[in-house]
mmCIF file of the N, C-alpha and C atoms, coordinates in Angstrom:
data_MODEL
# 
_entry.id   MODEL 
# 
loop_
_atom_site.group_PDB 
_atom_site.id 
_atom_site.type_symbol 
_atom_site.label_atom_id 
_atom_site.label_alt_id 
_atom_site.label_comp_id 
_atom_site.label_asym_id 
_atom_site.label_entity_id 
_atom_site.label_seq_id 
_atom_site.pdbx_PDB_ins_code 
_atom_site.Cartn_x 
_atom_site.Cartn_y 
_atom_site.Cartn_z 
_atom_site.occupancy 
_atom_site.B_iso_or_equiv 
_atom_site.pdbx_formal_charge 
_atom_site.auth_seq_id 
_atom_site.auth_comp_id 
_atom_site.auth_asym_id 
_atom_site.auth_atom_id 
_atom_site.pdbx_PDB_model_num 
ATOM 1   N N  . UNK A 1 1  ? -29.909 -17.981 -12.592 1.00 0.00 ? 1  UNK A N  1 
ATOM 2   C CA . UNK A 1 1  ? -28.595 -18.520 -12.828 1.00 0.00 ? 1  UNK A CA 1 
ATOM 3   C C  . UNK A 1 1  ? -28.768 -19.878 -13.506 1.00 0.00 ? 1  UNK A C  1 
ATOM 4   N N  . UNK A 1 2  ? -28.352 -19.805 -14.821 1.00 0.00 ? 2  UNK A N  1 
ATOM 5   C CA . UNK A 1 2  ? -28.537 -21.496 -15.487 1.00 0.00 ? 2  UNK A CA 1 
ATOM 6   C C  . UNK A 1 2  ? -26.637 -21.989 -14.853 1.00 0.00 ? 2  UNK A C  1 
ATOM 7   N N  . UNK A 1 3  ? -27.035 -23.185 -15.398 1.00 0.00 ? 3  UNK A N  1 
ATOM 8   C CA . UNK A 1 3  ? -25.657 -23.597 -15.165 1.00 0.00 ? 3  UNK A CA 1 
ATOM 9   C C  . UNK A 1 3  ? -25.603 -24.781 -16.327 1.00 0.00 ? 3  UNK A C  1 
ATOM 10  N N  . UNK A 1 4  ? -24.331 -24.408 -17.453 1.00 0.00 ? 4  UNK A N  1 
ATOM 11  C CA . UNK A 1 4  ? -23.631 -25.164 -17.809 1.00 0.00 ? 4  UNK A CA 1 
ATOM 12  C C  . UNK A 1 4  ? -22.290 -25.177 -18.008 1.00 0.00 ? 4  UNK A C  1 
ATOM 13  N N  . UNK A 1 5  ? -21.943 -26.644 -18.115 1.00 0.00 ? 5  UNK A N  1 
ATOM 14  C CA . UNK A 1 5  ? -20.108 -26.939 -18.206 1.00 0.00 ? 5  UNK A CA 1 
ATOM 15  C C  . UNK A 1 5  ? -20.175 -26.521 -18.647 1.00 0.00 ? 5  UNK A C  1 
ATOM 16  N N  . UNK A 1 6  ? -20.045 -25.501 -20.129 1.00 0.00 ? 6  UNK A N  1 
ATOM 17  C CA . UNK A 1 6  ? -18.948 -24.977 -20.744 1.00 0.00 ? 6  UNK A CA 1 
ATOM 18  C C  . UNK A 1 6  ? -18.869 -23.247 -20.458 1.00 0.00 ? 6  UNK A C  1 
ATOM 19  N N  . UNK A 1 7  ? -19.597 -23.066 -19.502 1.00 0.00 ? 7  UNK A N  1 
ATOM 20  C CA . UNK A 1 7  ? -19.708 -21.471 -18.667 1.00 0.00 ? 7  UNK A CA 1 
ATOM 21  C C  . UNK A 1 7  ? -20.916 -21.164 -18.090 1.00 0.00 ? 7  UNK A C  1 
ATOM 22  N N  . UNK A 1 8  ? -21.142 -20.241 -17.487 1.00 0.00 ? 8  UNK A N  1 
ATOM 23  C CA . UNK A 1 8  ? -22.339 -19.836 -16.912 1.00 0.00 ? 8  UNK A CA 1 
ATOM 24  C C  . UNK A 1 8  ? -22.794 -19.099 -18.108 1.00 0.00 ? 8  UNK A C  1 
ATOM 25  N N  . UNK A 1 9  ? -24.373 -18.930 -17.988 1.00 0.00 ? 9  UNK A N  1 
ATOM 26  C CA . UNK A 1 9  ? -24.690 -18.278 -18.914 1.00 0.00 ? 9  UNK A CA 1 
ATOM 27  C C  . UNK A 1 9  ? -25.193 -18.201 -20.280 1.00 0.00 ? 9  UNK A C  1 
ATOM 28  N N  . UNK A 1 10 ? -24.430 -19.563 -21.182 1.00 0.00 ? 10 UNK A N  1 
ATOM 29  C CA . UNK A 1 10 ? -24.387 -19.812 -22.367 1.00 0.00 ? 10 UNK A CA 1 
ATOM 30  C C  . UNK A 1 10 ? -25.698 -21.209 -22.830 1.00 0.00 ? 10 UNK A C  1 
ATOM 31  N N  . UNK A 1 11 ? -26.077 -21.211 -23.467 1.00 0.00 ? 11 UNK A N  1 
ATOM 32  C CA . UNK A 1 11 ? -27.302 -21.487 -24.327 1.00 0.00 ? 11 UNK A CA 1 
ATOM 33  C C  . UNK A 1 11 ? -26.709 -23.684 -24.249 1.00 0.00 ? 11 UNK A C  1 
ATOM 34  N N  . UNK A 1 12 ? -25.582 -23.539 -25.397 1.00 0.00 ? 12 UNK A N  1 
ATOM 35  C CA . UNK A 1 12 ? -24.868 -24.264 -25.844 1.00 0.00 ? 12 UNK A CA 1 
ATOM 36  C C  . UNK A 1 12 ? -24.349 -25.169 -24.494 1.00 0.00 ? 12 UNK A C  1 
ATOM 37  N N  . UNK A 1 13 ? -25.133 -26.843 -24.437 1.00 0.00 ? 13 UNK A N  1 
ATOM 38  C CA . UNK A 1 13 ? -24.564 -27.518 -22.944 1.00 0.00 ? 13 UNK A CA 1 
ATOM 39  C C  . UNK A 1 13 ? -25.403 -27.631 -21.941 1.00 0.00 ? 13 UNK A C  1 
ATOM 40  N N  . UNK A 1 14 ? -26.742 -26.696 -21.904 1.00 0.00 ? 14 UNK A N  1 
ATOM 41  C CA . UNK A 1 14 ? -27.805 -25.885 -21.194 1.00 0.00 ? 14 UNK A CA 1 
ATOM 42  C C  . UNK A 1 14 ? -27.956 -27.121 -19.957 1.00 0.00 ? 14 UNK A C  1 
ATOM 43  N N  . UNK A 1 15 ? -27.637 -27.357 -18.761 1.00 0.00 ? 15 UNK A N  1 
ATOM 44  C CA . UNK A 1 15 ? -28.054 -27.991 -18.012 1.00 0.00 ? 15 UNK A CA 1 
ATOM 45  C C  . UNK A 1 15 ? -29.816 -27.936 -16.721 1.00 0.00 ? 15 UNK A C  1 
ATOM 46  N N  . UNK A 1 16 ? -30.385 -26.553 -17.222 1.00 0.00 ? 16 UNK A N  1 
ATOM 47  C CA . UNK A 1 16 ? -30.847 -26.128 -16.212 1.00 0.00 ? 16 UNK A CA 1 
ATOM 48  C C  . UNK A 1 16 ? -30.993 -25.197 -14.977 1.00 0.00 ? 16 UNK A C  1 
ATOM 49  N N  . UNK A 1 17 ? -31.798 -24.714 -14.587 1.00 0.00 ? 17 UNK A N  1 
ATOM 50  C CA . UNK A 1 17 ? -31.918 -23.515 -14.226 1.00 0.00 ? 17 UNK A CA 1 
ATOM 51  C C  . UNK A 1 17 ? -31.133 -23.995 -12.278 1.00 0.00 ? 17 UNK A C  1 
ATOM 52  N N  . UNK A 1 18 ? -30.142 -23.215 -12.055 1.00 0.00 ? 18 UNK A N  1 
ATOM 53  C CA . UNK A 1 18 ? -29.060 -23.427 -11.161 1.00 0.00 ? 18 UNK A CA 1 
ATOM 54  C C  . UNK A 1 18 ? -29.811 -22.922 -9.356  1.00 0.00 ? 18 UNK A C  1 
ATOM 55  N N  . UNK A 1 19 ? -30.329 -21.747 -9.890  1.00 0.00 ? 19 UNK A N  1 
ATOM 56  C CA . UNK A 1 19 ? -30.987 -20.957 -8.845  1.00 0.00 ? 19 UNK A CA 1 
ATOM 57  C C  . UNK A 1 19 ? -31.456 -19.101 -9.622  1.00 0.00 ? 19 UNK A C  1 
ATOM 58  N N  . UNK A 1 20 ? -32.634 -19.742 -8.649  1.00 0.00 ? 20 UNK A N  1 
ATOM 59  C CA . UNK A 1 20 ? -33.355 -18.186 -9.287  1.00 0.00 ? 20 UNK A CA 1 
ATOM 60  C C  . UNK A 1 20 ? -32.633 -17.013 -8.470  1.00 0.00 ? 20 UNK A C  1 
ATOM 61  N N  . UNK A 1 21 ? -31.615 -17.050 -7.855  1.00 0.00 ? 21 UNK A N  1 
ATOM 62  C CA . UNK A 1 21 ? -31.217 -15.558 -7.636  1.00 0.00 ? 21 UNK A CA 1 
ATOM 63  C C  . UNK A 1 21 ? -30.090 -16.100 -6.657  1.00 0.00 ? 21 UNK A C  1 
ATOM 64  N N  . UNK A 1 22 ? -29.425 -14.787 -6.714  1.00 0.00 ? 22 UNK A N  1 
ATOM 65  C CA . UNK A 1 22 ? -27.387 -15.096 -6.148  1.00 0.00 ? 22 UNK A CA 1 
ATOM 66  C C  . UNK A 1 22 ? -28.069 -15.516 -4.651  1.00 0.00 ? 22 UNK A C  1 
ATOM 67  N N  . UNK A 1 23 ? -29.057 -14.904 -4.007  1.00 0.00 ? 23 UNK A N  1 
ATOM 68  C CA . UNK A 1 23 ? -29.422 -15.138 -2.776  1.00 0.00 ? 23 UNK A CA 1 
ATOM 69  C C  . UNK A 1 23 ? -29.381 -17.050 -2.480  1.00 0.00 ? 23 UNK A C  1 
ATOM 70  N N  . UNK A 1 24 ? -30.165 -17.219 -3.177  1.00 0.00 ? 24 UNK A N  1 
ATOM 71  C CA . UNK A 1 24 ? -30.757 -19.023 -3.379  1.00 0.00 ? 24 UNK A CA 1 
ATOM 72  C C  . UNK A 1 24 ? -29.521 -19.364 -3.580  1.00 0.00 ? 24 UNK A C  1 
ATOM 73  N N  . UNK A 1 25 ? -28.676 -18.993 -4.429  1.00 0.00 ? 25 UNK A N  1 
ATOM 74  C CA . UNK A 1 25 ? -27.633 -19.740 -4.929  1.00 0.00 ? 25 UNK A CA 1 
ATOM 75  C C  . UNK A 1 25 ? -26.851 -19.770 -3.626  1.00 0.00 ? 25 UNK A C  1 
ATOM 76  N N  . UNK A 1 26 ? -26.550 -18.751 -3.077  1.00 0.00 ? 26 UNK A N  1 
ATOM 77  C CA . UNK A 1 26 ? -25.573 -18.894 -1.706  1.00 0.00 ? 26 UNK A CA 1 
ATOM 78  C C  . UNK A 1 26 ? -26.410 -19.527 -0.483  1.00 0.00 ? 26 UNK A C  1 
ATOM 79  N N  . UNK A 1 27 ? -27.389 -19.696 -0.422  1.00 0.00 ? 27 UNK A N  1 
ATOM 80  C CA . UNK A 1 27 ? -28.400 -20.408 0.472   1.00 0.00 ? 27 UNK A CA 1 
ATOM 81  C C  . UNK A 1 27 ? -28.049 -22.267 0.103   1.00 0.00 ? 27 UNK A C  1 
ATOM 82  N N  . UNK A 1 28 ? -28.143 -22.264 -1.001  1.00 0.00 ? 28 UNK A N  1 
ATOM 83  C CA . UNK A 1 28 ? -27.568 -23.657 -1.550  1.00 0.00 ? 28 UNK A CA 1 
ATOM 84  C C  . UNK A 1 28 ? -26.370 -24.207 -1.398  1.00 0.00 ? 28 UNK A C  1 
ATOM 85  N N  . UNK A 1 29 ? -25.212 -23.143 -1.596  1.00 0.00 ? 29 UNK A N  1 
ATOM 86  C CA . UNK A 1 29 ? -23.866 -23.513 -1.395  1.00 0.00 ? 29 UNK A CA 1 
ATOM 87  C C  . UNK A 1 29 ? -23.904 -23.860 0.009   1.00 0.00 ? 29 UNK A C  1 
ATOM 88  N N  . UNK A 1 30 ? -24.177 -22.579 1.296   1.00 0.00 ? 30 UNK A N  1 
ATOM 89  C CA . UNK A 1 30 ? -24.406 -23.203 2.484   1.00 0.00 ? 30 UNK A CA 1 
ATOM 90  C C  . UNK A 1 30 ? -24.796 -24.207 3.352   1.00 0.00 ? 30 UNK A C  1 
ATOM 91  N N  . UNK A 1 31 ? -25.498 -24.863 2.481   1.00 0.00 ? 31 UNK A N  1 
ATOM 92  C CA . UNK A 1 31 ? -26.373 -26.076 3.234   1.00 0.00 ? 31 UNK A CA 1 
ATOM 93  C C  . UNK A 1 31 ? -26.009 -27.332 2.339   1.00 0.00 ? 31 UNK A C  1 
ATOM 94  N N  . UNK A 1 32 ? -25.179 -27.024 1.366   1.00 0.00 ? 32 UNK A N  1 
ATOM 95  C CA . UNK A 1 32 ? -24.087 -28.290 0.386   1.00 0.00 ? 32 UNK A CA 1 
ATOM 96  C C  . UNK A 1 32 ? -23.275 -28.393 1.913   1.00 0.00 ? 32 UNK A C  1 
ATOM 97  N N  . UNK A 1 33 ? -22.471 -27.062 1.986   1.00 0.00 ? 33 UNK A N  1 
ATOM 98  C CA . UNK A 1 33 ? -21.441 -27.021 2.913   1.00 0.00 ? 33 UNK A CA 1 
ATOM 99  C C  . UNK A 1 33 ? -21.828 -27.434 4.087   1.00 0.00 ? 33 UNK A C  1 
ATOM 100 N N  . UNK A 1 34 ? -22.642 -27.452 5.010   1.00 0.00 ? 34 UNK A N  1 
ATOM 101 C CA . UNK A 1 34 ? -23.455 -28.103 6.248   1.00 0.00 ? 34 UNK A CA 1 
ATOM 102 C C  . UNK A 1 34 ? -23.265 -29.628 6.020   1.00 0.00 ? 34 UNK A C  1 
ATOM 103 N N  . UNK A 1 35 ? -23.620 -29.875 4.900   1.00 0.00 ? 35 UNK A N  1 
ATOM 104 C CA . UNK A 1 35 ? -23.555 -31.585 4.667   1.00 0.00 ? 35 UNK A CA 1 
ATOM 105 C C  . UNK A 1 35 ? -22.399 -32.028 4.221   1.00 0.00 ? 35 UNK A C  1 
ATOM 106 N N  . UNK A 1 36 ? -21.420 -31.259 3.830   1.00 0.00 ? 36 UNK A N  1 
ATOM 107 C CA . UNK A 1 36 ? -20.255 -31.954 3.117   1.00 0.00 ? 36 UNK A CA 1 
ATOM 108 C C  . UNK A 1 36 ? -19.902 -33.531 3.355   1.00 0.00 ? 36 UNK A C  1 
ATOM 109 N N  . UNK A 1 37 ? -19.386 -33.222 4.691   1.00 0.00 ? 37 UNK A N  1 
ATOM 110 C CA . UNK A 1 37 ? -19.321 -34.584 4.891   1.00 0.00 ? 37 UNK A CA 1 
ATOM 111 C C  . UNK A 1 37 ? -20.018 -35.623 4.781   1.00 0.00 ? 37 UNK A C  1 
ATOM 112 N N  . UNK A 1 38 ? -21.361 -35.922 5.191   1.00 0.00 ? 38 UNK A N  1 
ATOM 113 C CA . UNK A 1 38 ? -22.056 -36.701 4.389   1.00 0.00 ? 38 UNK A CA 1 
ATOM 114 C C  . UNK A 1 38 ? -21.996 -37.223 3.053   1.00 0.00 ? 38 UNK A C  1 
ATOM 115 N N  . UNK A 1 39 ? -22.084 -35.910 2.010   1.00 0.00 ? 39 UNK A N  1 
ATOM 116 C CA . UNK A 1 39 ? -22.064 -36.139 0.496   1.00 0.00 ? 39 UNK A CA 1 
ATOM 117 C C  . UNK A 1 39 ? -20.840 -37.022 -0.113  1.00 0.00 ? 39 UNK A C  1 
ATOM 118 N N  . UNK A 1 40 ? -19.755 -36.465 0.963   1.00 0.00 ? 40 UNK A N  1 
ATOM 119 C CA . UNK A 1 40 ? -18.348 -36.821 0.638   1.00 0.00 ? 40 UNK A CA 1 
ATOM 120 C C  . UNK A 1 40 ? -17.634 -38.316 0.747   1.00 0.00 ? 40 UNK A C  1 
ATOM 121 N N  . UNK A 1 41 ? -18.681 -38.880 1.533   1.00 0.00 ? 41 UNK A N  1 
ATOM 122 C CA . UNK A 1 41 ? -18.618 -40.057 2.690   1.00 0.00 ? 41 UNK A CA 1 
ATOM 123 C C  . UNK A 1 41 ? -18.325 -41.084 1.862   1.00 0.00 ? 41 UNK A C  1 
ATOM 124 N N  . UNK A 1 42 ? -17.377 -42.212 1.998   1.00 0.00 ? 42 UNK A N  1 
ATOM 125 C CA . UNK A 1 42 ? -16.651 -43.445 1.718   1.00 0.00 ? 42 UNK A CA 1 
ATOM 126 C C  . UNK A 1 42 ? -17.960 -44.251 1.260   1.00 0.00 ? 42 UNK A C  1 
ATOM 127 N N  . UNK A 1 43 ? -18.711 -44.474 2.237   1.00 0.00 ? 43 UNK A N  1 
ATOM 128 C CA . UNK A 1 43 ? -19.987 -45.153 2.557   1.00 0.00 ? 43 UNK A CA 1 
ATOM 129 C C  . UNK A 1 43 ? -21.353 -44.705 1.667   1.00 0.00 ? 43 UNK A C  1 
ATOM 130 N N  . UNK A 1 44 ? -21.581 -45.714 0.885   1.00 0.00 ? 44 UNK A N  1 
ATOM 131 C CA . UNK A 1 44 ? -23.142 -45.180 -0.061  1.00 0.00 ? 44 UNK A CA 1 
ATOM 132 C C  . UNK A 1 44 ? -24.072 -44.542 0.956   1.00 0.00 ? 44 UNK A C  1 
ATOM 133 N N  . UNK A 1 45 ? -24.230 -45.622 1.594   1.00 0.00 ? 45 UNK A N  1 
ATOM 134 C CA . UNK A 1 45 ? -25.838 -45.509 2.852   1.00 0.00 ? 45 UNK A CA 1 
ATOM 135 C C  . UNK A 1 45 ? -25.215 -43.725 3.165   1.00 0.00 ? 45 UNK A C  1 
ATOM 136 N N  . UNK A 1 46 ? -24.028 -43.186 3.589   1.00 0.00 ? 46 UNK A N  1 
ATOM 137 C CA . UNK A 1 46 ? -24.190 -41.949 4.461   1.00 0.00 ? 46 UNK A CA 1 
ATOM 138 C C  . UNK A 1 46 ? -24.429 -41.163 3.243   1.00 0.00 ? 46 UNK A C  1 
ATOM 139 N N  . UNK A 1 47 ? -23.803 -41.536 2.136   1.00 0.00 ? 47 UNK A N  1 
ATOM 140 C CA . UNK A 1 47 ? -23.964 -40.268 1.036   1.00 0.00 ? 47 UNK A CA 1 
ATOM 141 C C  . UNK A 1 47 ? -25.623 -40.382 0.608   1.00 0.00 ? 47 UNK A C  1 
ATOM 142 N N  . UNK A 1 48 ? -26.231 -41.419 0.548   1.00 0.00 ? 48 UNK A N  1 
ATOM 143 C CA . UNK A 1 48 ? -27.346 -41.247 -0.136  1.00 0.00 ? 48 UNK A CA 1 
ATOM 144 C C  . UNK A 1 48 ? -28.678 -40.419 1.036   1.00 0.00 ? 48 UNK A C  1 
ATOM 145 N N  . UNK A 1 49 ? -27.819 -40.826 2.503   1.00 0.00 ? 49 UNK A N  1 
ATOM 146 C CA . UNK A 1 49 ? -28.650 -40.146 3.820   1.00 0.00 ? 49 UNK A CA 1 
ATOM 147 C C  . UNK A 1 49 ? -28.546 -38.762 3.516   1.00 0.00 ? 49 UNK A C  1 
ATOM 148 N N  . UNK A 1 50 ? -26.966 -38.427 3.671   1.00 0.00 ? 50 UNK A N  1 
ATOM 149 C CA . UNK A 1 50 ? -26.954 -36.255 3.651   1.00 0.00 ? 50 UNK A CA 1 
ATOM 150 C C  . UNK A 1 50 ? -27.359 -36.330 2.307   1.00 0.00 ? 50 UNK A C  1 
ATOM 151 N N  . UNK A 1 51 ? -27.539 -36.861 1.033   1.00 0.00 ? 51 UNK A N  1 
ATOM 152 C CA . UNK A 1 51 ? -28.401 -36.471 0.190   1.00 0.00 ? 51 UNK A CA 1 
ATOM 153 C C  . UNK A 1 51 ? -29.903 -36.266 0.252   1.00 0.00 ? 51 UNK A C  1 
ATOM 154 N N  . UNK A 1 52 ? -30.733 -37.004 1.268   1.00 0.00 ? 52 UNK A N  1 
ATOM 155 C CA . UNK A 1 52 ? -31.802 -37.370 1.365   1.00 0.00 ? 52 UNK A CA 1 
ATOM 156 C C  . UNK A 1 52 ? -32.052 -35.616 2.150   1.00 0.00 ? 52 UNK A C  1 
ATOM 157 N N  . UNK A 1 53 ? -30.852 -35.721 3.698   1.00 0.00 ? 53 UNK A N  1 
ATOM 158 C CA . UNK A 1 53 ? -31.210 -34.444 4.147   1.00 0.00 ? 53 UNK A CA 1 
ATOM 159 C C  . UNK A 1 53 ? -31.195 -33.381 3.612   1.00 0.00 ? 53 UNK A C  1 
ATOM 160 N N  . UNK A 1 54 ? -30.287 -33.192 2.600   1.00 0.00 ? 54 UNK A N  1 
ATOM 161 C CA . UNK A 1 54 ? -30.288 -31.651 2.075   1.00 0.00 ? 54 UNK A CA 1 
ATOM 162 C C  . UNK A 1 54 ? -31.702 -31.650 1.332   1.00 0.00 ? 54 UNK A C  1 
ATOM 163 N N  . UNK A 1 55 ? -31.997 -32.845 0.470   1.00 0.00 ? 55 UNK A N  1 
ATOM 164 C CA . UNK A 1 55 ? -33.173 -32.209 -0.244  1.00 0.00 ? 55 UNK A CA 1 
ATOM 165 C C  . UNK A 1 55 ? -34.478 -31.771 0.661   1.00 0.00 ? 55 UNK A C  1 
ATOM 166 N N  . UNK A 1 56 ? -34.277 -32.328 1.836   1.00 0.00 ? 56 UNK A N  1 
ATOM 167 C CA . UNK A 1 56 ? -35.140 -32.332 2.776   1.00 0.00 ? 56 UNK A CA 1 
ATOM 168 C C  . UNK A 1 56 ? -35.618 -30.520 2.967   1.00 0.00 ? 56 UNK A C  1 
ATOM 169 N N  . UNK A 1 57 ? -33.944 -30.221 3.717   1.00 0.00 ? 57 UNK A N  1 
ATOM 170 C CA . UNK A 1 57 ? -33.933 -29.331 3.846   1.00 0.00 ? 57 UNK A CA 1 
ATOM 171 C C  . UNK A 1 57 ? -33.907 -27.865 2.640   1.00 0.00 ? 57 UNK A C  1 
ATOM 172 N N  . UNK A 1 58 ? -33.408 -28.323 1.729   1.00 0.00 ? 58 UNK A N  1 
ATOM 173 C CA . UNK A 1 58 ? -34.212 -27.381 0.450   1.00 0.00 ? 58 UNK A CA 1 
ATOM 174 C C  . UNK A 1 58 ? -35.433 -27.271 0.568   1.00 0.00 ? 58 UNK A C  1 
ATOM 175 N N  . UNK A 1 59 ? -36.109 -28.392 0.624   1.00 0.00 ? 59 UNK A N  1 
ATOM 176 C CA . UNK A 1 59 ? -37.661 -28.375 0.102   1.00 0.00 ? 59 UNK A CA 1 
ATOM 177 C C  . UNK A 1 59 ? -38.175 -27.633 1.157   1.00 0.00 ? 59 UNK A C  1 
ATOM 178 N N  . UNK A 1 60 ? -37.972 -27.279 2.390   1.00 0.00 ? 60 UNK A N  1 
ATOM 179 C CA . UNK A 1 60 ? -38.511 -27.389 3.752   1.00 0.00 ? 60 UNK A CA 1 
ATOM 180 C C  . UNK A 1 60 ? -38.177 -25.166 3.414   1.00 0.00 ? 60 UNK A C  1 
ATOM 181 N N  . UNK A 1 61 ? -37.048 -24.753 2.892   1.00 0.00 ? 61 UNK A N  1 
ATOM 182 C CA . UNK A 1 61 ? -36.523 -24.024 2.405   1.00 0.00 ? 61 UNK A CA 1 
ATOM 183 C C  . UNK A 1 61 ? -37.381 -22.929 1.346   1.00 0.00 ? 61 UNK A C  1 
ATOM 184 N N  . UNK A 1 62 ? -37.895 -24.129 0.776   1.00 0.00 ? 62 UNK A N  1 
ATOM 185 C CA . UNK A 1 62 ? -38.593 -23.818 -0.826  1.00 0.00 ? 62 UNK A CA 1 
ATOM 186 C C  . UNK A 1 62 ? -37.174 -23.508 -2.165  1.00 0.00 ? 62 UNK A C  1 
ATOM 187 N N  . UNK A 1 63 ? -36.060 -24.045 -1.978  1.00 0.00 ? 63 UNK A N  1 
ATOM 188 C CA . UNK A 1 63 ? -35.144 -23.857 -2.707  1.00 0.00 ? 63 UNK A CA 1 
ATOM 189 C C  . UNK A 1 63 ? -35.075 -25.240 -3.710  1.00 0.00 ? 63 UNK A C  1 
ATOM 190 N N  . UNK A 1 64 ? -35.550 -25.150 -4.793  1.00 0.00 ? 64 UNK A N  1 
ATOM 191 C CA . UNK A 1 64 ? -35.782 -26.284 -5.809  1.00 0.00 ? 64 UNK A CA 1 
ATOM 192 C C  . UNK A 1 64 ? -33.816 -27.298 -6.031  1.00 0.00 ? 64 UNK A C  1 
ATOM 193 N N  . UNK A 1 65 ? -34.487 -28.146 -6.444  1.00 0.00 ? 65 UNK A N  1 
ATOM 194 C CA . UNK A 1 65 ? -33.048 -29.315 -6.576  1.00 0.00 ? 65 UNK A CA 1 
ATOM 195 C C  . UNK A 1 65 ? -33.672 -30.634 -7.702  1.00 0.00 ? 65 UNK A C  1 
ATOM 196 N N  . UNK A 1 66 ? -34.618 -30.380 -8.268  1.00 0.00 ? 66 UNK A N  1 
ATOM 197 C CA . UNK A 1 66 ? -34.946 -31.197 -8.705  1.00 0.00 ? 66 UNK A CA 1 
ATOM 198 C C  . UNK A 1 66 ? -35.174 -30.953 -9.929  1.00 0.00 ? 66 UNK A C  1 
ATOM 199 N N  . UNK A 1 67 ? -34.945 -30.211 -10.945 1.00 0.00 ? 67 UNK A N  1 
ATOM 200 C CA . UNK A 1 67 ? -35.106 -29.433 -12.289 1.00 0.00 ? 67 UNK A CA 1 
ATOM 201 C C  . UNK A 1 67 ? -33.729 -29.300 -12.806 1.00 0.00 ? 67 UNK A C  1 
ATOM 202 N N  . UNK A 1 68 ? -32.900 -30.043 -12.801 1.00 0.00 ? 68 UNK A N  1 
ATOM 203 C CA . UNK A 1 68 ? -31.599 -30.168 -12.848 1.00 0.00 ? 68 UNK A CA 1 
ATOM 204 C C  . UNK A 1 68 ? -30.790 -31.457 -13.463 1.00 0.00 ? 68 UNK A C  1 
ATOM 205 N N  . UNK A 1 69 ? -30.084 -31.412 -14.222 1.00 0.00 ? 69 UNK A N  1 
ATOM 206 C CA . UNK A 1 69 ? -29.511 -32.912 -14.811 1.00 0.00 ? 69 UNK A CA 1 
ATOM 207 C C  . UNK A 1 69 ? -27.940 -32.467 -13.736 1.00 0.00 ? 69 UNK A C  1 
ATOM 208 N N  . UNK A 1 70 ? -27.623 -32.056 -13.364 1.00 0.00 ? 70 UNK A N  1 
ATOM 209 C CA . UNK A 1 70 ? -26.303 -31.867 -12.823 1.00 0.00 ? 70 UNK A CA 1 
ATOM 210 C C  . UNK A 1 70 ? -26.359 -32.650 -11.438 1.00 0.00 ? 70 UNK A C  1 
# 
């Protein structure tokens, strides 16, 4: 799954490879969603913390986050 703004799929915008399979991809959405609040947070320090954890927990996962301009 690449992902760019101007659609999935398309060449033109190319941001990077999104997730290697719908599986990963919904494994990712889930554990965005686990942290929401964190990410969402008023406060730098909490957003840059549930940022710190999710990558944590990707990596821990083996679900990449770092091959990505998005």
């Amino acid at each position: 799954m690449h992902y760019d703004p101007r659609g999935w799929g398309h060449g033109a915008g190319y941001r990077g490879l999104a997730a290697d399979s719908l599986s990963d991809l919904a494994a990712v959405l889930g554990l965005m969603a686990e942290h929401l609040d964190g990410l969402l947070a008023a406060e730098a320090d909490r957003r840059h913390a549930a940022a710190a954890a999710l990558r944590a927990v990707m990596t821990q996962q083996g679900l990449r986050y770092g091959e990505t301009s998005f």
